[in-house]
Structure formats: C-alpha cells, structure tokens
C-alpha positions as CSV (number, residue, x, y, z in Angstrom):
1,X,5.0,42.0,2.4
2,X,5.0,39.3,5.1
3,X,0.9,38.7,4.1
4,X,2.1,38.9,0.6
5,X,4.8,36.2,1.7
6,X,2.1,33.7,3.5
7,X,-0.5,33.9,0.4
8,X,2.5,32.6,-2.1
9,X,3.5,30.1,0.3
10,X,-0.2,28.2,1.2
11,X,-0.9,28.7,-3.0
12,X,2.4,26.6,-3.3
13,X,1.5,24.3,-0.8
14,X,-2.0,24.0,-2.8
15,X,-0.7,23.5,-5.7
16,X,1.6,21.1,-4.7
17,X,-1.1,19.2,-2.8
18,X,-3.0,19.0,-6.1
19,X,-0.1,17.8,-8.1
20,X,-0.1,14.7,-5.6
21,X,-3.2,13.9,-5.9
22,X,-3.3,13.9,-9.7
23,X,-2.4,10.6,-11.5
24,X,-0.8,10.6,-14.6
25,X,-0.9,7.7,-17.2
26,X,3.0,6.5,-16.5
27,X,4.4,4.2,-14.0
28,X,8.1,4.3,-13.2
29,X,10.1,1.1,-12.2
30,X,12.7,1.6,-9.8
31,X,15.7,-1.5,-8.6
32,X,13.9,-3.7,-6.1
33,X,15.8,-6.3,-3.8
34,X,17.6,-9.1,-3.8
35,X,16.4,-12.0,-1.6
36,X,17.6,-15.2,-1.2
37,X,15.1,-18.1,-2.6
38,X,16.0,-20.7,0.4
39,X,14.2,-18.8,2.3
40,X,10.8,-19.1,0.4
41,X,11.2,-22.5,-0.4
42,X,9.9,-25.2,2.2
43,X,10.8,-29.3,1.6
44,X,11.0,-31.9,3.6
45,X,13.5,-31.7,6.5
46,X,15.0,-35.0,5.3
47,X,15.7,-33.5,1.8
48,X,16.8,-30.3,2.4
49,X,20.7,-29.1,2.3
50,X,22.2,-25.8,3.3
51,X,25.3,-24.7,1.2
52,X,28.1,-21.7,1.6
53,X,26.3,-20.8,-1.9
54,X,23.0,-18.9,-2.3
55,X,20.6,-17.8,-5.7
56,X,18.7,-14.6,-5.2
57,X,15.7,-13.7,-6.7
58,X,15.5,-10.0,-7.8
59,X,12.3,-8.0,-8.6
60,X,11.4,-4.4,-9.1
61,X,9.1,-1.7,-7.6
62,X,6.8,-0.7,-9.8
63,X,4.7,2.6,-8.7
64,X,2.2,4.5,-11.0
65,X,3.1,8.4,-10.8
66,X,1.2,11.3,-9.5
67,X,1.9,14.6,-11.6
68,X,4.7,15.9,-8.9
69,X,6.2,12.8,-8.6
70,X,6.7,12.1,-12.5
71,X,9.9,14.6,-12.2
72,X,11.4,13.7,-9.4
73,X,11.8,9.9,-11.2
74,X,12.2,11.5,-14.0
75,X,15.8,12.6,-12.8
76,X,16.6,9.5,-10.9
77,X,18.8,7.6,-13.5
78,X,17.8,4.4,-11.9
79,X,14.3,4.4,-12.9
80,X,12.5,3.7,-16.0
81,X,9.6,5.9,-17.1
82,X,6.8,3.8,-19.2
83,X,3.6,4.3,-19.9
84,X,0.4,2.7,-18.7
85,X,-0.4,1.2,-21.2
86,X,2.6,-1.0,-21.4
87,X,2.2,-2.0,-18.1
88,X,-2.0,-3.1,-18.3
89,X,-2.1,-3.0,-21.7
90,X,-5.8,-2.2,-23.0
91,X,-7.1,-3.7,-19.2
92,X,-6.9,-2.1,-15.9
93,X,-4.5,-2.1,-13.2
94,X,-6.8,-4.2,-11.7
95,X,-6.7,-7.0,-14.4
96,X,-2.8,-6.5,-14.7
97,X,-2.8,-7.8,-11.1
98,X,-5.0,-10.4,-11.5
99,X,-2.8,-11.8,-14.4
100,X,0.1,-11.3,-12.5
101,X,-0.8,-13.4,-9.4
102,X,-1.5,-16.6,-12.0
103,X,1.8,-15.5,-13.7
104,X,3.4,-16.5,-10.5
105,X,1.1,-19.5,-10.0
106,X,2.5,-20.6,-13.1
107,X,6.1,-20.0,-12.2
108,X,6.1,-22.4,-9.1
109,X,4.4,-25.1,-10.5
110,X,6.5,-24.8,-13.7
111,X,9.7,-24.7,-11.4
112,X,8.9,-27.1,-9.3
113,X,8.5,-29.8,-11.8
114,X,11.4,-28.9,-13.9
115,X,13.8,-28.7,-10.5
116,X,12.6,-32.0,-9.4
117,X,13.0,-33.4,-13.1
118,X,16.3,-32.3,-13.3
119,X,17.3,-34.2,-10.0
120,X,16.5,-37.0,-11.4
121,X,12.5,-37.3,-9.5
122,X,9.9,-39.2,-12.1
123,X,7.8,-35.5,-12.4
124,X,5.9,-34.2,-15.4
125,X,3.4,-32.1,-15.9
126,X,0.1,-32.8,-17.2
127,X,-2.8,-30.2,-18.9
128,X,-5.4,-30.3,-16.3
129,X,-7.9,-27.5,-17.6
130,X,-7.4,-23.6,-19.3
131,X,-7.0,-20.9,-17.0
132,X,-9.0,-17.4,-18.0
133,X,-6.4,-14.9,-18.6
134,X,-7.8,-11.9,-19.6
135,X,-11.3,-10.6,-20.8
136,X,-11.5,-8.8,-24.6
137,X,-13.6,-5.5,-24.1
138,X,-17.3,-6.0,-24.5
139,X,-16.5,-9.8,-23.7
140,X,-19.4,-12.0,-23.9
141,X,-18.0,-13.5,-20.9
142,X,-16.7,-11.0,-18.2
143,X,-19.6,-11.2,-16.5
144,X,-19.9,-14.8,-16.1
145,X,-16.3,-15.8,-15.4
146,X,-13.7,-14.5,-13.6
147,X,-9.6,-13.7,-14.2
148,X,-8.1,-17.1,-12.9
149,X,-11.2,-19.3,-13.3
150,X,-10.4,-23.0,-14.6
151,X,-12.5,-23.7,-17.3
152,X,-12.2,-27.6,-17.4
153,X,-15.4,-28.3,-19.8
154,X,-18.1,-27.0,-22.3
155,X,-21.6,-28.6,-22.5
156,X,-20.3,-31.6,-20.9
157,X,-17.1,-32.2,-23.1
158,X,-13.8,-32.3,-21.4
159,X,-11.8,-29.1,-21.7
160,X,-8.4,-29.6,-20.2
161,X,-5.6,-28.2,-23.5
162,X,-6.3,-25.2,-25.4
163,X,-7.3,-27.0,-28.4
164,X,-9.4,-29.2,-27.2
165,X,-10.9,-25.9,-25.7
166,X,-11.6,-24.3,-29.6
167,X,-12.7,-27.2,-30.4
168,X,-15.9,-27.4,-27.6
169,X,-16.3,-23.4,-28.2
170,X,-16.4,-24.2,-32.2
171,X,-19.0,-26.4,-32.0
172,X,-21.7,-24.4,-30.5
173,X,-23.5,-21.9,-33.0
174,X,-22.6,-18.1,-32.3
175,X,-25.7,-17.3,-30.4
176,X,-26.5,-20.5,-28.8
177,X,-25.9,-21.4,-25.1
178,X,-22.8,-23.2,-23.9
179,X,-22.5,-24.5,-20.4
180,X,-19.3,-23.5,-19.0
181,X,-18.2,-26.0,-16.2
182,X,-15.3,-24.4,-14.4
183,X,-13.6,-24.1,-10.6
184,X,-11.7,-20.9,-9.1
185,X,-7.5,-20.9,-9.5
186,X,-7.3,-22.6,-5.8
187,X,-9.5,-25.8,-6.5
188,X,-12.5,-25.3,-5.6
189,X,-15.7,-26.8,-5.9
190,X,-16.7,-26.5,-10.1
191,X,-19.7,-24.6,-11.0
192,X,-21.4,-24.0,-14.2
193,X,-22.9,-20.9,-16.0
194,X,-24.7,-20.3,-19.5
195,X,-22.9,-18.2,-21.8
196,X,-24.1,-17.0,-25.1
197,X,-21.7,-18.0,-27.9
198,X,-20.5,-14.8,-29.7
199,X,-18.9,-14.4,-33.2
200,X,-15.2,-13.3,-34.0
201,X,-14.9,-10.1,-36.1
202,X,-11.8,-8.0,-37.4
203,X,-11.3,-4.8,-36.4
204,X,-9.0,-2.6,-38.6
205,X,-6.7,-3.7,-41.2
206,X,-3.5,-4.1,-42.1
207,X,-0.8,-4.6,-38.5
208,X,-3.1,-3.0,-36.6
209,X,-5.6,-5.2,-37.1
210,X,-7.1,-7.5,-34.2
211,X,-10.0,-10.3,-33.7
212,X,-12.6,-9.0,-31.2
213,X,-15.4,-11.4,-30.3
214,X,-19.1,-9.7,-31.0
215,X,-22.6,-10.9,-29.2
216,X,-24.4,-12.7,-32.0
217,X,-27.1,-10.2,-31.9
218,X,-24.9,-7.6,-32.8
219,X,-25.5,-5.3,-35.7
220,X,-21.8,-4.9,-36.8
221,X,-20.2,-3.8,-40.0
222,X,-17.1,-5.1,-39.2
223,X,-15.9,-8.3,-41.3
224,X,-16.4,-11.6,-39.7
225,X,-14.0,-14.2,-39.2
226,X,-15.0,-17.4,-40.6
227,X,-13.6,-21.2,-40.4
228,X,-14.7,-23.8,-43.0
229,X,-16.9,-20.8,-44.9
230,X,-18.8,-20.6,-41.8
231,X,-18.9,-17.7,-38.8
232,X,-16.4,-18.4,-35.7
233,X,-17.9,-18.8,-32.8
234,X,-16.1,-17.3,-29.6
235,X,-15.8,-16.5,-25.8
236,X,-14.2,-13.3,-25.8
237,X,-11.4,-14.4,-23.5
238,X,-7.9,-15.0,-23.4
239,X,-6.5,-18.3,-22.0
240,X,-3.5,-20.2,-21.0
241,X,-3.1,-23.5,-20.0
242,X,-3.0,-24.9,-16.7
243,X,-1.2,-28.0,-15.3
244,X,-0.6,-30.1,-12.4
245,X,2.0,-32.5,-11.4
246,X,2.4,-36.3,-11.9
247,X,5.1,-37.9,-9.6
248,X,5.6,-35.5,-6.9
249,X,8.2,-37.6,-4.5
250,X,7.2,-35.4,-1.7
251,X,5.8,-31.8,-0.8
252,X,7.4,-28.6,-2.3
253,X,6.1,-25.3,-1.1
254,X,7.3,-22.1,-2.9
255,X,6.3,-18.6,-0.6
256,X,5.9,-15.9,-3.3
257,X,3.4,-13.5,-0.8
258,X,3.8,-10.1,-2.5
259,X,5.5,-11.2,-5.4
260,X,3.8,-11.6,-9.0
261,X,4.4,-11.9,-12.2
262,X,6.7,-14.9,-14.0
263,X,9.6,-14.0,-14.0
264,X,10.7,-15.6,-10.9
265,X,10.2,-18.7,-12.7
266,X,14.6,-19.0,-12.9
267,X,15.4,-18.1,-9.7
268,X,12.9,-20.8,-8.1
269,X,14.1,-23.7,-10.1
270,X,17.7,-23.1,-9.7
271,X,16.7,-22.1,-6.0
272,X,14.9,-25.7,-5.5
273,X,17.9,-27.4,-7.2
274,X,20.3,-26.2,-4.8
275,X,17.9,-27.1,-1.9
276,X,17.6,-30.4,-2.7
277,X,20.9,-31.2,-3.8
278,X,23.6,-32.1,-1.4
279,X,25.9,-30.6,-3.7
280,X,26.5,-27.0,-3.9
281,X,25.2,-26.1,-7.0
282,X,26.3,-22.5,-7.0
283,X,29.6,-23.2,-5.7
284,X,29.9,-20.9,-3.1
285,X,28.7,-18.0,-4.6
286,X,25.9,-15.9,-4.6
287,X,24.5,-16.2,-7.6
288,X,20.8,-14.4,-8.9
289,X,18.8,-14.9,-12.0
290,X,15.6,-13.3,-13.6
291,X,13.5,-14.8,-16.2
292,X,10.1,-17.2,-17.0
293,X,10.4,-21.1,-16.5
294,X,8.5,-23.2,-18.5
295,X,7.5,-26.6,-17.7
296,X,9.6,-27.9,-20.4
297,X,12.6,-26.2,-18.8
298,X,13.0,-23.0,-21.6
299,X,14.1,-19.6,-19.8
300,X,11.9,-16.5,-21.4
301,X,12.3,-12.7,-21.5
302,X,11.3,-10.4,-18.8
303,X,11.2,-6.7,-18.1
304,X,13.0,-4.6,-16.1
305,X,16.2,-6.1,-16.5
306,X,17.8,-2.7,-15.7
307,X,16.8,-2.3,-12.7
308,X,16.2,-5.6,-11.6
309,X,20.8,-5.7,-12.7
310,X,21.0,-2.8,-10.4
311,X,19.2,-4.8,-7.2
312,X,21.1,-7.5,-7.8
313,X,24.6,-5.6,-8.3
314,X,23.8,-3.8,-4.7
315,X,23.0,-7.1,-3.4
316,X,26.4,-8.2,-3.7
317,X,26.1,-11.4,-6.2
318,X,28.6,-12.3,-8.7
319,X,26.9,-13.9,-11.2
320,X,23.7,-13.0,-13.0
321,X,21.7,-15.5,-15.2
322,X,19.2,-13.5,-17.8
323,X,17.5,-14.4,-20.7
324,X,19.4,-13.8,-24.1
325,X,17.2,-11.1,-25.3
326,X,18.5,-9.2,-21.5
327,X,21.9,-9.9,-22.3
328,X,23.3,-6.6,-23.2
329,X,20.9,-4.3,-21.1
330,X,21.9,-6.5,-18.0
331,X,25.8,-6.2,-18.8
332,X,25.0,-1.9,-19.2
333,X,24.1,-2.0,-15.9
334,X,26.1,-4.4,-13.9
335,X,29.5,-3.1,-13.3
336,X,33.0,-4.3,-12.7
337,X,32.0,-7.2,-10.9
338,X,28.6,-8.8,-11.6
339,X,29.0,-11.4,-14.4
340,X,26.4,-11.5,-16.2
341,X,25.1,-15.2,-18.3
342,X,22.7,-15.4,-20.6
343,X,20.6,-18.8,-20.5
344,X,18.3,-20.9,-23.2
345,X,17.0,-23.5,-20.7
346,X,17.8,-24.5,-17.2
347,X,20.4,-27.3,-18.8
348,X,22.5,-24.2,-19.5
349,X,21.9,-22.7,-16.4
350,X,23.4,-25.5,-14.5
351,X,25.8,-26.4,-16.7
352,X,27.4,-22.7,-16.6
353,X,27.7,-22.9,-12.9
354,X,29.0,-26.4,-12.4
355,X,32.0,-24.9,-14.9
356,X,32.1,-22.0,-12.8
357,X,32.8,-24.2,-9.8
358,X,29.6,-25.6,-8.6
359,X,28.5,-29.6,-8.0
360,X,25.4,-31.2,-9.2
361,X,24.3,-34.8,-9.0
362,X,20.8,-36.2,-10.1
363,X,19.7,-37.4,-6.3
364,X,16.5,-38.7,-7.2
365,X,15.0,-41.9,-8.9
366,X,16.1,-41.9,-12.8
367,X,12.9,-40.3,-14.7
C-alpha cells in the first residue's frame, strides 16, 4: 500500500511538472501598482515643485500561462483571461515587445510637449522621420530593417511624414531597388540598405479581407491592388510617425525602465504639469490616470482598465482619469471611494481637477 502510495504521489508530481512546463496560447492580466510619476520625472532643480498632491501611474502584470497555471487565474476574479493573439496579434511575443518599448517612446515625447505647451513653454512637435512598427508576414523587408528603425529617406528623397513616405515607396516600380536611408530608434548613425520593391495584393474578401505585400517575382493568384490602373508598389511594413521637439526651454527626462506600452502617455503629462507648476494641480489629492497622449493633447483608449481600476483603488487614490470608452468598466471596479473621470484631451483633464480643488497657472513664456 505504502509503495502503491509513493508511485501515485511522484506520477502527480510528474504530471504536475509537465503541466508547468507546457505553455498554453492565453495570457492573463492581473492589477499591477500604483506609483507616483514625480518620481520618474527629472527637470531642472530650478523648475521643479513638490505639492501635498500626487498623480499615479497604474499598469498591469501581464504573464503568459502554463497549462497548470491557466486555473488557478482562472478563479482569481481579479484577472482577465485573453488569448494570445490579442495580446501579439498575428506577430510574436517578441515583436509585441518591440512595439511596446516605441509605444512608450512615443508617450514621453508626446507628453512632454503637450505638458510643457500647456504651461505656457513655446513647444511643438515636428515629423522628423517614420518609425517601423511592425513587419507583415513574408515582408520584403524584415530582413533588412529592424522594429524601431527610422526610416528618414528613399533613394535620396526626404522621408520624414507618412505620406511623404507612400509617396517615395510609390514611385519605385514593384521589383526595382529602393535605397532605404534610415538610423536605429536612439539616433544613431543612418545607414542604407537595397530593398526590392514588392506589390500589394488582397487576400480574402469581404471583412476579412487584408492588403499583404508580395515579392514582385511572385507567382500569386491573389488580386492585386492597383493605384492609377497601375500595380502598388510596397514595403511590407507597418509605420508610425516619429517626432521631435521644437522649443524645449530646458531638459525633461521621463524614467519608464520596465514600463511599455502607451498608455502612460496621461499620467506623464498630468505628472510633468504638476512638477513644473508651483501650483498644486491635483489639489491635494492623489489622483491616477491611464490612457495614450497624443502630441496634440487627445487622451486614447487602453486595456486593462479593470485591473489597472483595481491597482489604483488599493493604492489609495481618489480620483481616476480614463478614457471615455473605459468609463463604465473603470466605475465596475472602483468602489465606494475612487471617483472615476472620463477625459477627451488633457484640457479636460485639468480643468476637472482645478474644479475639484486644484490650481494651475501657465508659468512659462506665452506659445
């Protein structure tokens, strides 16, 4: 019985060893923390403020699940359950983190303009080249280029705004070489490299159709895209534009180590705000806020606005700015005493606190 006993338990411990090693195709996102901004932002010692108020910035642990872990967060109500696929979409985890890290790169420059604009600094933004986002599959270009490379010209003509981007790739024959002149995400030296021009086809019909970009030489069946009666010609990559700052009055330094993703993009603006200002812009309190910044100053959606309520709630703030698409999620989770807001731009984001008790002034030079 006792031998009997000892098999069961070392085929249990086996099989549980097995389950853990065993990945399944669903991550689960769980509440994260709630930190205060201040304390990633660094200015000047001459322009920085210290207030009785504070603006946290939430995130949320995100953990893909081995087979005997997908039950136990399967029973934490806390945690949400997706699939892989909405995390990486049709890339790898790999990619996903790639595009994450110039999600964030985005989100500090896009606060930091917008903050300093708001104070009343000269600061704008300016396109200064288009970022490589994401590669399609089969890409004529994943070889050559890189997630995060700064594509600032094509056979010599200056590629700084996604249109004038098409506009270079259109005018080289599918098939023929371009020259693409480009630099990594943190400035470096630019560099060239000969890409053949592919050729846009359709894949599928009806919604689930989608444009893939074919090597020239391809034999395909598929339908062809075609601008002016004539074949598109295409990179095979996804982009987003990249800018840089015009004005800057003096050095602003945002700490987002182990952080991605955008949607920080909130917390850092209104963060920077009440750094800079010698008024107390949150009044006091402890406010937090989740969702993109863009350099125009419009708040966009995020995900995990659950859980990302949740960290803030246990955090202790009373006030929660989200996007308006979060809005009733966000108020599901927050409980008796977590207000939650829900914001357009950051012009309604400080003038919801300055009702709810706050002070702002525009300390900078008129723009």
């Amino acid at each position: 019985m006792l031998f009997g006993i000892s098999v069961t338990v070392l085929v249990l411990i086996a099989a549980g060893a097995i389950a853990a090693s065993i990945s399944v195709p669903y991550y689960a996102i769980t509440p994260g923390t709630g930190m205060n901004v201040a304390s990633l932002i660094a200015v000047p010692r001459t322009y920085a403020h210290s207030h009785r108020g504070s603006v946290l910035l939430t995130d949320v642990d995100l953990a893909q699940l081995s087979a005997i872990e997908y039950p136990i967060f399967a029973l934490d109500h806390n945690a949400q359950i997706v699939p892989a696929s909405e995390i990486n979409g049709s890339g790898s985890a790999t990619q996903y983190d790639d595009e994450g890290v110039i999600d964030m790169v985005n989100a500090r420059q896009a606060a930091t303009v917008v903050a300093l604009h708001e104070l009343g600094y000269a600061v704008h933004a300016v396109p200064s080249g288009v970022v490589v986002y994401a590669f399609e599959e089969k890409s004529v270009s994943s070889e050559a280029l890189a997630i995060g490379d700064v594509i600032v010209a094509i056979n010599g003509v200056t590629t700084t705004t996604l249109s004038s981007l098409e506009d270079a790739v259109h005018a080289v024959s599918p098939g023929k070489v371009a020259v693409v002149h480009y630099h990594g995400l943190s400035k470096s030296k630019v560099s060239s490299v000969a890409i053949h021009v592919g050729v846009e086809h359709v894949l599928g019909t009806g919604e689930s159709a989608q444009v893939v970009c074919l090597s020239a030489s391809s034999h395909s069946t598929l339908h062809e895209v075609e601008e002016d009666g004539h074949e598109t010609p295409c990179l095979g990559i996804g982009v987003e534009q990249e800018y840089r700052n015009v004005g800057m009055p003096f050095s602003v330094s945002i700490d987002s180590d182990g952080i991605i993703g955008p949607s920080a993009g909130l917390a850092f603006t209104l963060g920077l705000i009440e750094k800079l200002d010698p008024g107390d812009l949150a009044g006091g309190m402890r406010i937090a806020a989740t969702g993109t910044m863009s350099i125009n100053g419009v708040v966009g959606d995020v995900g995990g606005v659950a859980q990302k309520t949740v960290a803030v709630r246990d955090a202790g703030a009373s006030v929660f700015f989200v996007p308006p698409q979060e809005e009733a999620v966000a108020k599901a989770h927050a409980g008796a005493h977590l207000k939650v807001l829900a914001v357009d731009d950051i012009s309604q984001a400080i003038s919801d606190l300055v009702r709810l008790g706050g002070t702002f002034s525009k300390v900078g030079a008129t723009s």
